[in-house]
C-alpha distance (Angstrom), angle and dihedral (degrees) to the residues before:
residue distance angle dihedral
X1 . . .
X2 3.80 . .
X3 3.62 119.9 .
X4 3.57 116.8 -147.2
X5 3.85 124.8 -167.2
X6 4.20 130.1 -168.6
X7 3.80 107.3 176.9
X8 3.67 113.4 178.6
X9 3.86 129.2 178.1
X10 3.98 86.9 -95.5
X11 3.66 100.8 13.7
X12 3.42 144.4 71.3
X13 3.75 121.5 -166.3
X14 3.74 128.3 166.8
X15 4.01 130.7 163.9
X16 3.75 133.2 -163.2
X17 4.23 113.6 -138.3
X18 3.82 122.8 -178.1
X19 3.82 120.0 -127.9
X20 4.28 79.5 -92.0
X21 4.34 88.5 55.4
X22 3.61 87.2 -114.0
X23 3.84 106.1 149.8
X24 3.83 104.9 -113.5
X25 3.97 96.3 176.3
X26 4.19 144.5 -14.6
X27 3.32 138.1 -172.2
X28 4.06 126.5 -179.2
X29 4.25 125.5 -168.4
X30 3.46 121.4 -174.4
X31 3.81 107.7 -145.2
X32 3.55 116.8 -153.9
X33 4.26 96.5 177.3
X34 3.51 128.3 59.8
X35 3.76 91.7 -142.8
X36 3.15 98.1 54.3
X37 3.88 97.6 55.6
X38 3.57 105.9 94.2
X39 3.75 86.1 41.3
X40 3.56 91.8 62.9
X41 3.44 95.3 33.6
X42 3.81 101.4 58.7
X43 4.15 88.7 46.4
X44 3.89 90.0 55.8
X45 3.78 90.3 54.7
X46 3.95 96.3 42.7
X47 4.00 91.6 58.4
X48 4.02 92.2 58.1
X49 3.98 102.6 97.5
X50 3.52 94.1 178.7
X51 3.93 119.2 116.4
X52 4.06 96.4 -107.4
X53 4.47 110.3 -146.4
X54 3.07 86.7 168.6
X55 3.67 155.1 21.4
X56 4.12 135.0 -162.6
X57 3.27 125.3 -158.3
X58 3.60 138.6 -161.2
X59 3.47 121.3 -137.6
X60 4.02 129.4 175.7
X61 3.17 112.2 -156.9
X62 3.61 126.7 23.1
X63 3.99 103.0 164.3
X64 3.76 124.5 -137.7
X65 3.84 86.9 -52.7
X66 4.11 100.5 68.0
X67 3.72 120.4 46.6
X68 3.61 104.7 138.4
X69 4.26 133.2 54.5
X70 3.80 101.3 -83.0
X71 3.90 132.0 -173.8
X72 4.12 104.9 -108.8
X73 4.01 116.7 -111.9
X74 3.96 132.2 171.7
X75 4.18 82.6 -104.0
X76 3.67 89.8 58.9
X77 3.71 109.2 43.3
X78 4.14 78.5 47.9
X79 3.31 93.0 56.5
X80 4.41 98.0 39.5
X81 3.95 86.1 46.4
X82 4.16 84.2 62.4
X83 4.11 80.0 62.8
X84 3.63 101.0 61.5
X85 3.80 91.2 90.9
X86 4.11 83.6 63.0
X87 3.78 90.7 49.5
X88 3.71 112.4 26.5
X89 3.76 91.2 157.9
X90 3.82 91.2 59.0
X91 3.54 131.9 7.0
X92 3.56 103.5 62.7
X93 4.20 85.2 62.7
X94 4.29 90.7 40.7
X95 3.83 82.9 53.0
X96 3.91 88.4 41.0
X97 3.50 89.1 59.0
X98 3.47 97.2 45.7
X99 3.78 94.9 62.7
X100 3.64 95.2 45.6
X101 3.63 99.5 46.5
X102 4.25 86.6 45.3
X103 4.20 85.4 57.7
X104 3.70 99.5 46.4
X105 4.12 96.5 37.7
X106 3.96 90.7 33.5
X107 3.75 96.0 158.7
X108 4.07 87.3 48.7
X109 3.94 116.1 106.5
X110 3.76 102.2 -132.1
X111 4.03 119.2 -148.2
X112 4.18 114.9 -162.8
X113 4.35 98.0 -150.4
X114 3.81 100.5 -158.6
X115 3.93 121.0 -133.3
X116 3.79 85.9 -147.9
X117 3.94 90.8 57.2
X118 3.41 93.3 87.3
X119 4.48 96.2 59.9
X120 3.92 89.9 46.3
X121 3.70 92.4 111.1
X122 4.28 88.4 45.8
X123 3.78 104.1 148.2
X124 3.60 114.6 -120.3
X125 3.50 99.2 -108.1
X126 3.61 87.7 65.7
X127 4.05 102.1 33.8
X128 3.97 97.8 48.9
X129 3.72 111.0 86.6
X130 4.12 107.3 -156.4
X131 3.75 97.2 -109.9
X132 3.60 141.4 102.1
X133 4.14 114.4 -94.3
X134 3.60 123.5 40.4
X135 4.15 100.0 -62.6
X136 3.76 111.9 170.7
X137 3.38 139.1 -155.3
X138 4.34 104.5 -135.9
X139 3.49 106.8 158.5
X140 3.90 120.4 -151.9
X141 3.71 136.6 -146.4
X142 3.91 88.4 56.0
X143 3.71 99.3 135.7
X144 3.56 81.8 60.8
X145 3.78 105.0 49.2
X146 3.97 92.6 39.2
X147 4.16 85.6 57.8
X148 3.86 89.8 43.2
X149 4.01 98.2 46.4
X150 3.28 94.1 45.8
X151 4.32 104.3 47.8
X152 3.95 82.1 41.8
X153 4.02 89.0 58.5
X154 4.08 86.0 42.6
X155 3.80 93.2 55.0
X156 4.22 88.5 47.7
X157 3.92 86.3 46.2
X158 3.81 93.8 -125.4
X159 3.54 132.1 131.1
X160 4.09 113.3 -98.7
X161 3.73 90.1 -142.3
X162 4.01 92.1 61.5
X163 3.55 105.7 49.2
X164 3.73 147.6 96.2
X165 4.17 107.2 -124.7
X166 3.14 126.4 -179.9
X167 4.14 106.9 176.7
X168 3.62 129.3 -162.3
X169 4.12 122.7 -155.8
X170 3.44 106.4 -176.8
X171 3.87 122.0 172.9
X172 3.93 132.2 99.9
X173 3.64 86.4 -30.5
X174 3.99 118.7 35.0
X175 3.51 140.4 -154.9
X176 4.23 154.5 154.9
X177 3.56 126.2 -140.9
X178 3.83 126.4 -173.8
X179 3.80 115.8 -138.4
X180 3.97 119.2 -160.8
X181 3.90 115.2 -178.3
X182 3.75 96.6 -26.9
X183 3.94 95.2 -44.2
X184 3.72 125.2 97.7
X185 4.02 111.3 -118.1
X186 3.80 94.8 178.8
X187 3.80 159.0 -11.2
X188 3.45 143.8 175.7
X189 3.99 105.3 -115.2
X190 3.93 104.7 86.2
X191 4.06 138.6 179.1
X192 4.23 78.9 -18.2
X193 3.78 137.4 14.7
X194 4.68 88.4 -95.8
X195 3.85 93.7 76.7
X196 4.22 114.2 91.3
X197 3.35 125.3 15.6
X198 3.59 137.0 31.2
X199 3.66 111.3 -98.2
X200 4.02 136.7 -175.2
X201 3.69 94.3 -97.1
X202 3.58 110.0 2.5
X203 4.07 119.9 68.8
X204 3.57 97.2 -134.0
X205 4.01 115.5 -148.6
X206 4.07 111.9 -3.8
X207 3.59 136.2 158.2
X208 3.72 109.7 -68.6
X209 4.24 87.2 -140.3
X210 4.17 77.1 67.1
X211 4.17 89.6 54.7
X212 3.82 83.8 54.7
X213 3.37 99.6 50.7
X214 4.06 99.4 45.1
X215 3.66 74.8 56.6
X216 4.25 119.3 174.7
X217 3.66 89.4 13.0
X218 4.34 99.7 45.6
X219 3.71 84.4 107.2
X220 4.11 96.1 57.6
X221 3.70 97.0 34.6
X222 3.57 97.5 47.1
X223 3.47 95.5 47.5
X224 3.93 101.3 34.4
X225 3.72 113.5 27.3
X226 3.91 104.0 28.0
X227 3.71 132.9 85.7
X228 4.28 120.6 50.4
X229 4.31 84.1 -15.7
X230 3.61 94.4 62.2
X231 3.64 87.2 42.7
X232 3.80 106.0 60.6
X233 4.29 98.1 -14.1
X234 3.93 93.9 -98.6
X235 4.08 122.1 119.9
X236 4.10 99.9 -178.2
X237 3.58 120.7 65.4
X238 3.55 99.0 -145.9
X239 3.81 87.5 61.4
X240 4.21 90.1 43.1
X241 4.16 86.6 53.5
X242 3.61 92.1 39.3
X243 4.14 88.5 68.0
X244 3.52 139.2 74.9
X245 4.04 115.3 -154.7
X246 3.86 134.2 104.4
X247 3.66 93.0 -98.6
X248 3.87 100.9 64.7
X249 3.25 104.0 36.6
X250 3.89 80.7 54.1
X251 3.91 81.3 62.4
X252 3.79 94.5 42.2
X253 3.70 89.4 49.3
X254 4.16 89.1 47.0
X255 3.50 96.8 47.5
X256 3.92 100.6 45.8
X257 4.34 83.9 41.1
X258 3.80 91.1 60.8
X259 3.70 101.5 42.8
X260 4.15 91.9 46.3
X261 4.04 80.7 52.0
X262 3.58 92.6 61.0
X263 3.67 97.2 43.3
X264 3.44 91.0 60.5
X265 3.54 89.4 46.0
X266 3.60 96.7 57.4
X267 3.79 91.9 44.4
X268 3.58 89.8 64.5
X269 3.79 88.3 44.3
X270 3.80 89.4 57.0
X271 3.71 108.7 35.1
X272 3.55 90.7 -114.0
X273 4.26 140.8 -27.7
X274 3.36 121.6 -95.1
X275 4.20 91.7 178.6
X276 4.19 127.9 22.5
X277 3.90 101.0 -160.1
X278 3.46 119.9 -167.9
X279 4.16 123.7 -165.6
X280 3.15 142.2 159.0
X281 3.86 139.5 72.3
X282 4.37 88.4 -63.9
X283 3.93 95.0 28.7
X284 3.42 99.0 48.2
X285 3.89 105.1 29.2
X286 3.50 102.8 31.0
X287 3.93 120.5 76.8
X288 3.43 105.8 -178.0
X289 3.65 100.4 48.9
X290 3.87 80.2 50.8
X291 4.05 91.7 60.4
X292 3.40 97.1 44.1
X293 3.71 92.3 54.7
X294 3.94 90.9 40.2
X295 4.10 90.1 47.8
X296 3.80 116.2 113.1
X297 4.14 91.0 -2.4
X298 3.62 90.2 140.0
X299 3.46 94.6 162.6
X300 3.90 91.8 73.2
X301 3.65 96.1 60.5
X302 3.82 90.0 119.6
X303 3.62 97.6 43.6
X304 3.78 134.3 85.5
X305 3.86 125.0 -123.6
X306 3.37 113.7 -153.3
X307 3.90 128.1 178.4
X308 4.21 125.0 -132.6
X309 3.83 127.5 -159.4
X310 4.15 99.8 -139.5
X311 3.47 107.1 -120.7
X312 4.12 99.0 173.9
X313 4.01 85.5 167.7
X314 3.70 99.2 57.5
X315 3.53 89.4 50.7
X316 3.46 100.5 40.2
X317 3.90 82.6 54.8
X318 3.89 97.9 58.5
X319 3.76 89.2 54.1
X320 4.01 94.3 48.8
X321 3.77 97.2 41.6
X322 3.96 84.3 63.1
X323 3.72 94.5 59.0
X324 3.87 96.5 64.6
């Protein structure tokens, strides 16, 4: 059986596939203390009775030095935990889960699947960032927007490798990717998960004079107590949509603004959109913050929206199944 595990910084989601990827088993915990993570974490893997082969991981951000699904050794969770700077929000728990799952399925091999895989053939006119050193452009939630492009071009019947894509994964953490012929070409996310859109806690892009003025603590603000909560005090959608004053509509209005911005963007970019994908907790699940990004968006009369379930797991399964 194939063990697959999702750990977020408040969730912890994990699916069991047979050697066919039929989903055996899942389980899902919201986690809403830090302390209690590992807690939680190590009881969620202790209930699965299945006989675990093997196990995928996912993994957010693996630099400029992992691209590619990759077998897990004490060299490379070393080397990913020097990331966790880069992606606060998630790879401390993706490494986290690593560990654990490695002690309780020791005779498991364990395969980190990279959400910046998917941007590793960026051009350079999208992956150089402007500034002295060796800033890159990685782009995250690809596992995620490779699934989603490519069921979205299965339920149209056309080849993924011959159309225009642009993808949206909207959900805690938000972001657009531009998909040309099968290859991404773009996407909003950057050298972390802050750069693009507006999120619920994390600002998204602003101007760097603003990163210098925050000063010391940029790297908590930006990441914790930006986006819709800084806004009008709210983190969850639901909650945002569920109220009526000034302030979050402000947000709702902010949010949908900078996504339609980047749509239009990445039309340009690609001549034109054959698909609009949307994913994710908010893009798939969430209709109204759908038609408020959709409204006026004339320039997509010709192309078709179509709407994706995530499903991370399955996808992260395909790639690991490959590597026995």
């Amino acid at each position: 059986m194939i063990l697959i595990l999702n750990c977020g910084s408040q969730s912890i989601k994990w699916k069991i596939f047979d050697a066919n990827l039929k989903l055996k088993k899942e389980g899902k915990k919201e986690v809403y203390a830090k302390r209690d993570f590992k807690k939680i974490l190590v009881k969620e893997l202790e209930s699965i009775d299945f006989n675990i082969s093997l196990a995928g991981h996912r993994v957010v951000h693996g630099g400029e030095y992992f691209k590619d699904p990759l077998l897990v050794t004490g060299s490379v969770l070393k080397k990913l935990q020097s990331f966790n700077k880069l992606a606060p929000l998630h790879n401390p728990y993706n490494i986290l889960g690593i560990k654990v799952a490695s002690k309780i399925f020791p005779k498991t091999k364990h395969i980190a699947v990279f959400d910046t895989g998917f941007y590793k053939h960026l051009p350079d006119v999208s992956r150089i960032y402007p500034v002295p050193g060796n800033f890159q452009r990685f782009g995250f939630h690809g596992i995620s927007h490779e699934y989603a492009a490519k069921e979205a071009a299965k339920k149209i019947k056309r080849p993924f490798d011959a159309l225009k894509i642009i993808s949206c994964h909207l959900g805690g953490g938000a972001s657009i990717t531009a998909v040309k012929n099968g290859r991404a070409i773009d996407t909003s996310m950057g050298f972390t998960p802050m750069d693009g859109l507006m999120m619920m806690t994390r600002s998204g892009a602003v101007d760097p004079g603003i990163v210098i003025s925050l000063g010391k603590g940029a790297g908590r603000i930006l990441n914790y107590e930006s986006g819709v909560k800084a806004v009008c005090n709210e983190s969850e959608m639901l909650k945002v949509l569920k109220r009526k004053d000034r302030k979050a509509r402000l947000a709702l209005d902010m949010f949908a603004y900078r996504i339609k911005k980047y749509i239009g963007a990445y039309y340009a970019v690609l001549g034109g959109c054959d698909l609009l994908v949307f994913t994710g907790a908010v893009g798939a699940g969430l209709a109204k913050t759908r038609n408020l990004i959709l409204k006026d968006l004339d320039i997509l009369d010709k192309s078709k929206v179509v709407i994706i379930r995530p499903n991370e797991e399955l996808s992260i399964a395909k790639k690991v199944i490959n590597l026995q």
